[in-house]
C-alpha positions in Angstrom: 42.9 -161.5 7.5 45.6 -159.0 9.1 42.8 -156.6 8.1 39.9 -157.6 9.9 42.5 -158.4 13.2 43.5 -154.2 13.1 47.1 -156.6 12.3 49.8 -155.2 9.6 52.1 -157.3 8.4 55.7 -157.3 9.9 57.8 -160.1 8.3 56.9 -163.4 5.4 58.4 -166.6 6.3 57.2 -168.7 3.1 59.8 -171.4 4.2 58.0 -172.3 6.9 54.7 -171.2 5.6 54.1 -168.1 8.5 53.7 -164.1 8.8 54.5 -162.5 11.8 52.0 -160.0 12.3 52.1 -156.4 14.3 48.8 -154.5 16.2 49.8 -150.8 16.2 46.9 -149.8 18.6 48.3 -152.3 20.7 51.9 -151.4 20.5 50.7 -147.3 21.9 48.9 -148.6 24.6 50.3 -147.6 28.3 48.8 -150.1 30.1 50.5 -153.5 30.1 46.9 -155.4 31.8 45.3 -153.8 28.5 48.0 -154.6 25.7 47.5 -158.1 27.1 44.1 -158.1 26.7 43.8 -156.7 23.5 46.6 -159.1 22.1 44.4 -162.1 23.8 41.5 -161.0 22.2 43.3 -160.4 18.6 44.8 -163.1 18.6 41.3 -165.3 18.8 40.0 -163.4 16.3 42.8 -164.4 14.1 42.8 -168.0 15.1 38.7 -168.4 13.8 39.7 -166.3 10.3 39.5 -168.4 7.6 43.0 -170.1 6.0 44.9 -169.7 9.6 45.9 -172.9 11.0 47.5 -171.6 14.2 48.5 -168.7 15.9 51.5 -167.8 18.3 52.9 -165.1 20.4 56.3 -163.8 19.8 57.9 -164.6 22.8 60.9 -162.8 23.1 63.8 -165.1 24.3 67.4 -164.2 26.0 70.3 -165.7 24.9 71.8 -168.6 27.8 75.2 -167.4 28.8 75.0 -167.6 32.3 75.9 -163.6 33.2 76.0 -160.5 31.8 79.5 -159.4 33.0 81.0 -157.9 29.4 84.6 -159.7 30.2 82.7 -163.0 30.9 83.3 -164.3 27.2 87.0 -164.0 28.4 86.7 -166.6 31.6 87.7 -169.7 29.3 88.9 -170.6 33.6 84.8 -170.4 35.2 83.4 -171.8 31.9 85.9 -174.6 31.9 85.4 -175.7 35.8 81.7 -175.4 35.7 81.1 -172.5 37.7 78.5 -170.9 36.0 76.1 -174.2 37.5 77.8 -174.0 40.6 76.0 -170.5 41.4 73.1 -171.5 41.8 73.9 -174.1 44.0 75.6 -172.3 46.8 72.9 -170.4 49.4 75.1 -168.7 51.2 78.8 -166.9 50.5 81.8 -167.4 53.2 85.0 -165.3 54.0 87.8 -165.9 52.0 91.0 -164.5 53.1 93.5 -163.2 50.2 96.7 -163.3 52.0 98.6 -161.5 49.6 99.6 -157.5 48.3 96.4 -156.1 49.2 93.3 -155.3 47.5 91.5 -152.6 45.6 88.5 -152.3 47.8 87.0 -149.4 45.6 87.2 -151.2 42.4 83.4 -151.5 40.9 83.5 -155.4 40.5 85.0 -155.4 44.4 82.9 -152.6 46.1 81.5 -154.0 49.5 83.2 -157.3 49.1 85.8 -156.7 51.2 84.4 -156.9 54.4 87.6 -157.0 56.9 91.7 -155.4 56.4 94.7 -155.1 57.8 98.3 -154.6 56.8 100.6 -157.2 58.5 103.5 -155.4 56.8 103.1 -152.0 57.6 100.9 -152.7 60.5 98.2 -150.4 59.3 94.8 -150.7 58.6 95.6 -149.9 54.8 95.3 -152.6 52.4 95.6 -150.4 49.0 97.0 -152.8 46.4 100.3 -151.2 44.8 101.0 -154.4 42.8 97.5 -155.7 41.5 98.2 -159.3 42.2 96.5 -159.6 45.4 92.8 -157.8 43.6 93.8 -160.3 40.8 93.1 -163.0 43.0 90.2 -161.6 44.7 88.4 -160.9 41.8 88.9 -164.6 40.8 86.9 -165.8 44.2 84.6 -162.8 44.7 84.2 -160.0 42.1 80.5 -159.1 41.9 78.8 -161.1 39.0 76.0 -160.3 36.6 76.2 -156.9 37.5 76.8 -156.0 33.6 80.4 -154.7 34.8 83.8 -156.6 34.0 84.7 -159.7 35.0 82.4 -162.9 36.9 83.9 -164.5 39.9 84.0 -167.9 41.2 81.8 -167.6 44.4 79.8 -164.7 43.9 78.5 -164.9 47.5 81.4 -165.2 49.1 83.4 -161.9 50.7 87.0 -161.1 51.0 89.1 -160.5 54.3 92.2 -158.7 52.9 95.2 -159.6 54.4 97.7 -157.8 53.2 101.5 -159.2 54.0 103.3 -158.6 50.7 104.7 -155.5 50.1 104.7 -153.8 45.8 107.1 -156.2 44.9 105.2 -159.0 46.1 108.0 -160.0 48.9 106.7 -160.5 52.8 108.5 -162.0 55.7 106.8 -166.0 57.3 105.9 -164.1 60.0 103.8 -161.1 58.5 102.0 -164.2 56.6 101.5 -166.4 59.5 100.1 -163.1 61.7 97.8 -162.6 58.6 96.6 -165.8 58.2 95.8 -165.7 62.1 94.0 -162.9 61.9 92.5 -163.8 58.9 90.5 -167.0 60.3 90.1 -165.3 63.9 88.1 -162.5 61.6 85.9 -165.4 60.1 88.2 -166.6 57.6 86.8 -170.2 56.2 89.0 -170.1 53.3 92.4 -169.3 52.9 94.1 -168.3 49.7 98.0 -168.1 49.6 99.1 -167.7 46.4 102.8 -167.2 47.3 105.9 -169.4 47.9 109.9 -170.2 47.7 111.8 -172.9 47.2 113.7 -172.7 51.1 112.6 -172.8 54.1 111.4 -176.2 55.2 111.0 -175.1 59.0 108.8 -171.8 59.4 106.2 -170.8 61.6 104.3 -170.6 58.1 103.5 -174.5 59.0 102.1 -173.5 62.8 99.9 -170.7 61.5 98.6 -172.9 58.5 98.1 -176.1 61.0 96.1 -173.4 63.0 93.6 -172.1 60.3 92.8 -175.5 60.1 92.2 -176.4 63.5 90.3 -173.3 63.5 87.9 -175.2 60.4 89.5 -172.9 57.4 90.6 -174.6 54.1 93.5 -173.4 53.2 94.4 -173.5 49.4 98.0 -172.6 47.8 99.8 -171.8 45.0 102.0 -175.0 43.4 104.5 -173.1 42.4 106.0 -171.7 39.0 109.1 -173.2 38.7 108.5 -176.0 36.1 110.4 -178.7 37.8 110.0 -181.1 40.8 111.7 -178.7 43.1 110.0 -177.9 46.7 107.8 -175.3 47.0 106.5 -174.2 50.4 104.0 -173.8 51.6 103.1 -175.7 48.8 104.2 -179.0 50.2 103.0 -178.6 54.1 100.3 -181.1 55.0 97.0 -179.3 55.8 96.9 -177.3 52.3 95.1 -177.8 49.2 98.4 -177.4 46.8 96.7 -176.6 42.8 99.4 -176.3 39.6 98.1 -174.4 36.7 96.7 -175.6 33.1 95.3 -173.8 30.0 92.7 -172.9 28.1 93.1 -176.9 26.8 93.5 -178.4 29.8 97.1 -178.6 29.7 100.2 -178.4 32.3 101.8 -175.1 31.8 105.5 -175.8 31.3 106.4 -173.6 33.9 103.9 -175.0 36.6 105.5 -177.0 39.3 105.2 -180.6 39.8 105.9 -183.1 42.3 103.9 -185.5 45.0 102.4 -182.6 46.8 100.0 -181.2 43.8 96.8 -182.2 44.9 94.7 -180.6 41.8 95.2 -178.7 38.9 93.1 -175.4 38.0 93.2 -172.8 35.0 96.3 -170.7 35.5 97.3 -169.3 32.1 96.1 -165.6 30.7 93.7 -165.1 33.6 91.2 -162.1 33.1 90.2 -160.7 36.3 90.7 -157.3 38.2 93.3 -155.2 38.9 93.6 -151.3 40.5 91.9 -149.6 37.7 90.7 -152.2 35.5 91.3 -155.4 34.6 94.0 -157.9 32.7 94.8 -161.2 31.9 97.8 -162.6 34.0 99.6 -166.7 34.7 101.0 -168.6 37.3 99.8 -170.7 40.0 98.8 -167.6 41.4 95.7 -167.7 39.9 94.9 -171.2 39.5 95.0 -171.4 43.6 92.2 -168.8 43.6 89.9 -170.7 41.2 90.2 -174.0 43.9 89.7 -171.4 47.0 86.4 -170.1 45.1 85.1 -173.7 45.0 85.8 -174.3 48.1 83.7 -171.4 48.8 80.8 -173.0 47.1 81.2 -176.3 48.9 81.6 -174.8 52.6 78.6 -172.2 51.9 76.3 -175.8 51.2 77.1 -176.3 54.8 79.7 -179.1 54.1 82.4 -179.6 56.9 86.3 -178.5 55.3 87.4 -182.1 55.4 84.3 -183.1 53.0 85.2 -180.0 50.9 88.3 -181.0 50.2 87.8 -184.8 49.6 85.1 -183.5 46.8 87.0 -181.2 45.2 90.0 -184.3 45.0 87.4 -187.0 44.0 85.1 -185.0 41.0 87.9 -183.1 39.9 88.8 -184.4 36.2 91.7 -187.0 35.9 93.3 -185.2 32.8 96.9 -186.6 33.3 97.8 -189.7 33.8 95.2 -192.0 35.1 95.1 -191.6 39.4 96.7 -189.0 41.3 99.8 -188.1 39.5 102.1 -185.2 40.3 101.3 -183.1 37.8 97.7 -182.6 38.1 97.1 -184.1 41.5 93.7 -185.5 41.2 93.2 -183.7 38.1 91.3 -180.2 37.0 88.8 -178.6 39.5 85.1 -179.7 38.2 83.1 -176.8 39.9 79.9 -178.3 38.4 80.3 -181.9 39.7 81.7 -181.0 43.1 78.8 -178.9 43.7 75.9 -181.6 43.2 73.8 -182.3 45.9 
């Protein structure tokens, strides 16, 4: 039979009763429009020989993980959330200002994402990252994904205004934060990320510039706070924030994650594999559970939802994984990327 097709014989499968069959000629043949003809042709020939029942292509399939960033098998935080469905649901990025130690604008998962930088600290256009946390978070929201390079991001789409206000040590003054943050949503800014805090300091013009992003239309997302107690954190506490503690791999409370009435969700916060000047690494802390939230957030502003519907959905799908309701541990519970983003 494999004779009289010009087939040879590749592989038996007597469990099943098949052969898979190869066409050398075929195989040598430049011309894609003419391998597929021959194959069309061969492959009738072999369906009217005698004692074939049925004849298929061998379709080559891909496997289904939803990028091929190398690090991706790593992001136990996107996989989790349900970002990899939320992708393809967004149409268009926004720009998410990383109010933090800067960022490593030449890394190759961050190239051309950032699109806008200053340095509130130094007052320089510089925003070189001497720390890493601030291209930590960034990655998290923005890093280029399925570009077969290290890590996947949250909102792909989305861009990053670098705002730099902490210095290396990751300390900045309220007012080199509330000027970045005001420059941040007068640049475009329609997410903030502040993934910084203290336990002092009730009064600040920190509140003013936050209550002004959000007149302005920005969501503004922040770190819970590390602390692992019921301490206050702020800006953690203000009204007008999103305020996210941090959970693991299992969709537990760290021990160290903060806790109290103002934790309005929960988000992946424990060994957190995203960039950092030179590479990558996995870090923990509220950090980098604030940036997961701010990445949805993404997603849900660039379906053309207005902030105050982005933040009701992000409180009402997220999973209830404490105890049952709001509680102060979780908030509303974990960030569920994948239900949030339904149509």
């Amino acid at each position: 039979m494999e004779e009289a097709a010009g087939a040879e014989l590749a592989e038996d499968m007597p469990d099943i009763d098949a052969q898979v069959v190869e066409f050398p000629e075929v195989k040598g043949d430049a011309s894609q429009n003419s391998r597929e003809g021959s194959l069309e042709e061969m492959k009738s020939e072999l369906e009217d020989s005698p004692g074939v029942e049925e004849v298929y292509y061998n379709y080559v399939r891909t496997g289904t993980q939803a990028t091929n960033d190398p690090r991706f098998g790593q992001q136990y935080g996107l996989r989790k959330t349900g970002f990899p469905t939320a992708w393809k649901r967004h149409p268009r990025g926004v720009k998410v200002a990383v109010v933090d130690s800067g960022v490593a604008a030449g890394h190759p998962d961050l190239r051309g994402k950032v699109v806008a930088g200053y340095d509130f600290h130094n007052n320089n256009a510089s925003v070189e990252d001497l720390n890493g946390h601030g291209t930590h978070i960034a990655g998290i929201i923005a890093a280029k994904t399925s570009n077969g390079v290290g890590v996947a991001s949250g909102c792909p789409k989305c861009t990053i205004v670098a705002a730099k206000a902490l210095d290396k040590n990751l300390s900045g003054f309220d007012s080199n934060i509330a000027r970045a943050i005001n420059w941040s949503v007068n640049n475009g800014a329609k997410v903030v990320n502040l993934s910084l805090g203290s336990d002092e300091g009730e009064k600040s013009v920190l509140k003013r510039s936050i209550d002004y992003a959000r007149s302005k239309g920005a969501v503004v997302v922040v770190a819970g706070g590390n602390y692992g107690d019921n301490r206050r954190v702020w800006p953690a506490v203000y009204d007008n924030v999103v305020s996210v503690s941090y959970t693991d791999a299992r969709d537990v409370r760290s021990r160290n994650s903060s806790f109290g009435g103002w934790i309005d969700m929960a988000a992946p916060g424990v060994n957190i594999v995203s960039t950092v000047p030179g590479g990558y690494q996995a870090k923990s802390g509220s950090s980098f559970s604030a940036p997961h939230a701010a990445a949805l957030a993404g997603v849900l502003l660039g379906q053309n939802r207005s902030p105050g519907i982005v933040i009701r959905r992000m409180k009402l799908t997220a999973n209830d994984i404490g105890p049952r309701g709001r509680d102060a541990f979780y908030g509303y519970g974990r960030i569920n990327a994948e239900r949030a983003s339904r149509r």
